[in-house]
N, C-alpha and C positions, 0 to 999 in steps of 0.2 A: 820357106814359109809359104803357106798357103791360107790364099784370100776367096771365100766362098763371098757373093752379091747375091740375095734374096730379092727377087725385084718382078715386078707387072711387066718392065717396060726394058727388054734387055737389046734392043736396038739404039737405046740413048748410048750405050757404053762400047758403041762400035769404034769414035774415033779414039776417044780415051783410049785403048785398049792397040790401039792398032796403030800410033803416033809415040815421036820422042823417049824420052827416056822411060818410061812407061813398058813401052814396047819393046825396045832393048834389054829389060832388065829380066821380060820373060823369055825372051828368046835368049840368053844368057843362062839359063834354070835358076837364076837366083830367087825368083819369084813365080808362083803358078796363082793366075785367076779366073777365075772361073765365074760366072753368070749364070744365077737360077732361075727359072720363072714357074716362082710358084704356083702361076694359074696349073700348072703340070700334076698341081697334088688335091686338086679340088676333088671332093667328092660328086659335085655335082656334075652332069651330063651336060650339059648347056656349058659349062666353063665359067659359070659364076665364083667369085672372091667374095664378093661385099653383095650387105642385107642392109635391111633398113633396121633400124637403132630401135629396143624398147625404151618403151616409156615417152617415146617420139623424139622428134628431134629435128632440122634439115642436113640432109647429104646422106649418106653410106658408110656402114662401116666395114673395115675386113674381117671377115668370118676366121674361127681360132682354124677348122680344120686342115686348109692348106700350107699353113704356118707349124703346125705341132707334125703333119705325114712330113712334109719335107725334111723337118729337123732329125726326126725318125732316121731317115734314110743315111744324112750326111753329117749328123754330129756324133762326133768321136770323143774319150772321155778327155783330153785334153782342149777339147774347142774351145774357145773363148766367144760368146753371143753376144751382140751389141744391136740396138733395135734403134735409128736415127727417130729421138722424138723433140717435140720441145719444150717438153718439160724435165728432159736431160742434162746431167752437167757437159757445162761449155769446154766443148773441146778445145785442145792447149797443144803446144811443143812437146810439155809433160806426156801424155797420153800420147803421142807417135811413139816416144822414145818405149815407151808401157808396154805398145800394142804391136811393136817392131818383135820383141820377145817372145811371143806365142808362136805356138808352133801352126795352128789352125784357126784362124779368125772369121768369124760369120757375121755380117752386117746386115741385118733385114729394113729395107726400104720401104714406108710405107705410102699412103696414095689414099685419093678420097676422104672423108669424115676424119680418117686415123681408126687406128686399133680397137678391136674388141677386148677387154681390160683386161681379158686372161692370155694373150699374146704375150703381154709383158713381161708375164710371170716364167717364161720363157728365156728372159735375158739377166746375163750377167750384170751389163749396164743400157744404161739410157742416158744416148747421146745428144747434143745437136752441136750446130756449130756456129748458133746467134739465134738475137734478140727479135727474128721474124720468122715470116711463113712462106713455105715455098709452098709448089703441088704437091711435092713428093719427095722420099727421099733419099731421089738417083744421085741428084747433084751435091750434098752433101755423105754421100757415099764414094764420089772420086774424090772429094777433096780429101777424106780421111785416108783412105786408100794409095792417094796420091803422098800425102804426108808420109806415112810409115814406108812405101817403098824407098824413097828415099833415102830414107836411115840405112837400110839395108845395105851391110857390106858390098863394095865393089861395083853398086848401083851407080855412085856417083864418084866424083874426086873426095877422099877422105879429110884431107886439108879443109877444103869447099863447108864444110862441115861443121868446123871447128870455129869459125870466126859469122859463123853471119846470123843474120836477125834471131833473136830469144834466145840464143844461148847466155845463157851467166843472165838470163833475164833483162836483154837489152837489144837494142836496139843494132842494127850494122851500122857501120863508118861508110861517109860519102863516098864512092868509088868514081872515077874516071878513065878514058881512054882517048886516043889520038882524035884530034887533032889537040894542040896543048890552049891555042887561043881561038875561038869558035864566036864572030858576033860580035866581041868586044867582052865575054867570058872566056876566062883565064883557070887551067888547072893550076891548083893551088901548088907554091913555090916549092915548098918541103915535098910534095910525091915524087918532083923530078930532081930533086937534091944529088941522090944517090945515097945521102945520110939513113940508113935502115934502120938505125936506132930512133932519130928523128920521124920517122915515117912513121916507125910503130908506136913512141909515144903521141904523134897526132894525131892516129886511130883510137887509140885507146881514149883521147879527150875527146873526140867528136861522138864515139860510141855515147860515153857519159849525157855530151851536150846533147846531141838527139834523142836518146831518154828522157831525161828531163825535162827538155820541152815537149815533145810529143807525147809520151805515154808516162808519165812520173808514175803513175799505178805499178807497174815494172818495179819499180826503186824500191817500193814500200815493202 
């Protein structure tokens, strides 16, 4: 799979990129990322992106040219276009698993005022990944990024996988490790039993129990 970054600011994605499993998974070829900066497609001399808004306004918007020469260059007929805005649906577990599947993905970051409104029309979808505002949208671009590598065959342990948070729409079971008594907190009886039938039915109710109290939305 391949992950194009459309972006102002391609020094933000230095450690992302160069840490953890992240980094592993491209030095492995399982994954290729790549970083554009599309000031690179500007028509202008100066290296301007962003104008000032008709009809007025305050801040800057980004100009359609260096968004539509870039796409020009590096969209292929199976690319999949995703433009981080926040008036996009809220990205999900759903969507990693979606966006794991393409073969070519482009994420255009954007920065300042936000979009000239014919950018848009540019993307397959419009994303965000909550209910605020950042500057821009590097940081929501590794988390997306970060999400779907993930998924990716032989990225991680496949097991790992299978049992943890939003799968089956829920929530992960308490986990622990050594020491067994810490403080006058005690790992619960049943993980050190040895009983795996036991253990798995204790997951399986605590998965429940931390749904429903935490996020009951899940359930529904």
């Amino acid at each position: 799979m391949k992950i194009d970054i459309l972006t102002l600011f391609p020094n933000m994605f230095k450690g992302f990129l160069n840490e953890s499993i992240i980094k592993r998974a491209i030095e492995k070829g399982l994954v290729e990322i790549e970083i554009i900066n599309f000031r690179d497609y500007t028509p202008l001399k100066n290296g301007q992106v962003d104008d000032t808004i008709y009809g007025g306004g305050p801040g800057m918007l980004l100009r359609c040219e260096p968004i539509y020469e870039c796409l020009d260059k590096i969209k292929k007929e199976d690319s999949h276009v995703i433009i981080m805005d926040p008036s996009g649906k809220k990205f999900d577990q759903s969507m990693a698993k979606r966006y794991k599947k393409y073969k070519h993905l482009i994420i255009i970051c954007g920065h300042y005022e936000g979009f000239d409104e014919r950018i848009k029309m540019t993307a397959d979808e419009l994303v965000s990944i909550g209910d605020f505002i950042l500057t821009g949208g590097e940081i929501p671009a590794m988390a997306i990024t970060d999400a779907i590598t993930r998924l990716i065959p032989r990225v991680i342990n496949e097991e790992s996988l299978t049992e943890e948070t939003f799968e089956e729409n829920m929530l992960d079971y308490p986990a622990y490790t050594k020491p067994a008594t810490y403080r006058g907190m005690n790992v619960p009886d049943v993980l050190i039993s040895g009983d795996h039938a036991k253990i798995d039915a204790w997951r399986r109710e605590m998965r429940e129990k931390n749904t429903r109290e935490k996020r009951p939305d899940l359930m529904e």
